[in-house]
N, C-alpha and C positions, 0 to 999 in steps of 0.2 A: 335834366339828368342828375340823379342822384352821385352827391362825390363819397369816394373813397374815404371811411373812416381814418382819423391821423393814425392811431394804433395799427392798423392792419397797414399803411404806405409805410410808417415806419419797419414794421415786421417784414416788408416787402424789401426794403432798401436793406434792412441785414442781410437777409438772403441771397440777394444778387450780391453783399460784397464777399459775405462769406464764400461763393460761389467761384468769384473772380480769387478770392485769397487760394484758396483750394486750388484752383485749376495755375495759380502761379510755383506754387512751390511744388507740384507734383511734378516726379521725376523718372524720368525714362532710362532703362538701364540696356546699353548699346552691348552686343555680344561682337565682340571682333574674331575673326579668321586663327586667330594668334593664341584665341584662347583668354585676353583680356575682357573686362567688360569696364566701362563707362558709362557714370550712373553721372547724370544733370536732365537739363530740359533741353529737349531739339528746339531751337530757336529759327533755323532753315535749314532748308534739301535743297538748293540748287548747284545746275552744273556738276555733276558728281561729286559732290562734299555736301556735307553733314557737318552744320559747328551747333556745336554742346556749352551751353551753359552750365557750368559745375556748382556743385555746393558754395565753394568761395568765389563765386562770380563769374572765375574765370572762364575765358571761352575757349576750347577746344576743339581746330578741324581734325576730323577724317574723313577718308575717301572712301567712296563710298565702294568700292570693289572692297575694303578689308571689311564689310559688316557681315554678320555670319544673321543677326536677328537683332528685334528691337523686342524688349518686354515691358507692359504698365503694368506691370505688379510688380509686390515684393514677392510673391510666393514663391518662386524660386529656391529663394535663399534660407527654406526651411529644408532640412533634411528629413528624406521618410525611409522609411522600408520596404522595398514591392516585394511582394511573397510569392513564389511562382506557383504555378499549380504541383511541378515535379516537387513541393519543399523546399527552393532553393529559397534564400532572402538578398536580396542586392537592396545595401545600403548607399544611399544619392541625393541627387538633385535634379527634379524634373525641370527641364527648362524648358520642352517642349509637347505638343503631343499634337495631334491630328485622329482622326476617326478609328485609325487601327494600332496607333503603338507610342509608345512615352520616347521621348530625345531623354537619356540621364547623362549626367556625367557625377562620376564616383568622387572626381576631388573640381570643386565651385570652377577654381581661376585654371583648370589645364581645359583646353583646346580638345583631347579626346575624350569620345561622347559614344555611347551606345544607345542602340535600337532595342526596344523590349515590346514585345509584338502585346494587347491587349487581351486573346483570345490567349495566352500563355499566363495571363497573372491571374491570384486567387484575391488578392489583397494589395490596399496601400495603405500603411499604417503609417503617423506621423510619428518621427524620432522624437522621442521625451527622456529625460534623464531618468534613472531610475533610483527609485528610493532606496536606503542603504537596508541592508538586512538586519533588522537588529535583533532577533529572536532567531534559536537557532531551529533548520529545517530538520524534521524528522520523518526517517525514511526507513522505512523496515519490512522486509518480509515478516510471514507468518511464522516460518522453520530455514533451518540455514539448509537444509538439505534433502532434496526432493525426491521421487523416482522418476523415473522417465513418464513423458506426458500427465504427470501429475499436476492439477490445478494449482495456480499460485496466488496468493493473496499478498497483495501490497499495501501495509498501511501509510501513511502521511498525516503529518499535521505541521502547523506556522507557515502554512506556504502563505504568499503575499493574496490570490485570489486573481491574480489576472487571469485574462481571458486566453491566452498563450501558454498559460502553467502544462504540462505535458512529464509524462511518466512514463518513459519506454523500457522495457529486457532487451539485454545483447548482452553475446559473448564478450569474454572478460576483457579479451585484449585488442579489442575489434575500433575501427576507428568512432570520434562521438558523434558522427551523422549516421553512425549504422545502427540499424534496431531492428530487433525481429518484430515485436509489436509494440503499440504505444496504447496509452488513451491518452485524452485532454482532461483536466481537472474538475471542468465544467464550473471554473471562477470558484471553486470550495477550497476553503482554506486547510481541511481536514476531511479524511474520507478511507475509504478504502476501496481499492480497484481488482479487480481477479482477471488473470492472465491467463492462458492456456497453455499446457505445461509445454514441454521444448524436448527435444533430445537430450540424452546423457552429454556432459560437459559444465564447463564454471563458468560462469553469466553475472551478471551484476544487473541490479537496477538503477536508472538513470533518472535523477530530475533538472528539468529545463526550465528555466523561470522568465517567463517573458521573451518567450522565445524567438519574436523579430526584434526585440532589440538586440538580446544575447547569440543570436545565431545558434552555434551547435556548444556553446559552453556550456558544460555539464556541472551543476549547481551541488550537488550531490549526488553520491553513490555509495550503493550498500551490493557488497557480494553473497555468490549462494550459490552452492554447486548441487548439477542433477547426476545422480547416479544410480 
């Protein structure tokens, strides 16, 4: 029988320790009833308790009636954005999910948790910080003042290009998630968009910049009255 070259048992013996290193310091994060979570390694489940080995060694029972779930990820503890199909954006933390709807909870360590049904979402975008604006946006009608159902053109330019940039008309005093109509920017940093004119009244144009992160905070706005 042909042996094992030394090179390939040695390559062998890293891997199984690396394996054993890995699977030591990997760390289970316990969801309690209370709304706490307990992140170490389950070291045993018997008799209804659960003791946790923590970061610092220490060991840690709980009963097992306070455990709400047990997660082997971090992912968690990344925030995103679900975007619904109605426009809405709920920003969170998915901790859980099953075949038809995401478990969030809007702030990590509290105990309440909503259901956000699957067939309800457009999107889950991950939370990223966003870059500072340092060029200023330019947003302009064509003419400050139109006739009724007259066409409108909207120019822009320095938008950042994301994929969320969005350009909506609404009346002037109207709340910022209201719009008569929008478009998306289609990631152009510059461009012009044409609107279809509106009733007589004062209206403003709206720019959205990264829109699931910013929700409905309106980046700028330029006015224009139809008469």
């Amino acid at each position: 029988m042909r042996q094992m070259p030394i090179r390939i048992k040695y390559m062998a013996v890293l891997l199984m320790l690396s394996l054993i290193f890995i699977q030591s310091i990997y760390a289970e994060s316990v969801f309690l009833k209370n709304g706490t979570i307990v992140e170490g390694k389950i070291i045993s489940e018997i008799n209804g308790e659960i003791v946790i080995q923590q970061i610092d060694n220490k060991t840690q029972t709980l009963k097992s009636s306070e455990v709400l779930r047990t997660i082997y990820s971090d992912e968690y503890k990344k925030m995103v954005n679900i975007i619904k199909l109605n426009g809405e954006s709920i920003q969170g933390f998915i901790v859980a999910e099953d075949s038809s709807s995401y478990t969030v909870r809007i702030e990590l360590n509290s105990a309440k948790e909503i259901q956000i049904l699957k067939k309800e979402v457009n999107g889950i975008l991950k939370k990223v910080k966003q870059a500072t604006q340092t060029t200023e946006l330019i947003l302009k009608t064509e003419k400050e003042v139109y006739a009724p159902y007259e066409q409108i053109n909207v120019d822009y330019e320095n938008f950042p290009g994301s994929k969320y940039d969005w350009i909506s008309i609404a009346p002037k005093d109207s709340p910022n998630e209201y719009y008569e109509s929008y478009f998306y920017t289609g990631r152009k940093k510059s461009g012009r968009l044409t609107f279809q004119g509106v009733i007589a009244g004062e209206y403003e144009v709206r720019a959205y910049l990264h829109w699931a992160q910013g929700s409905y905070q309106v980046d700028k706005r330029v006015k224009f009255i139809v008469k």
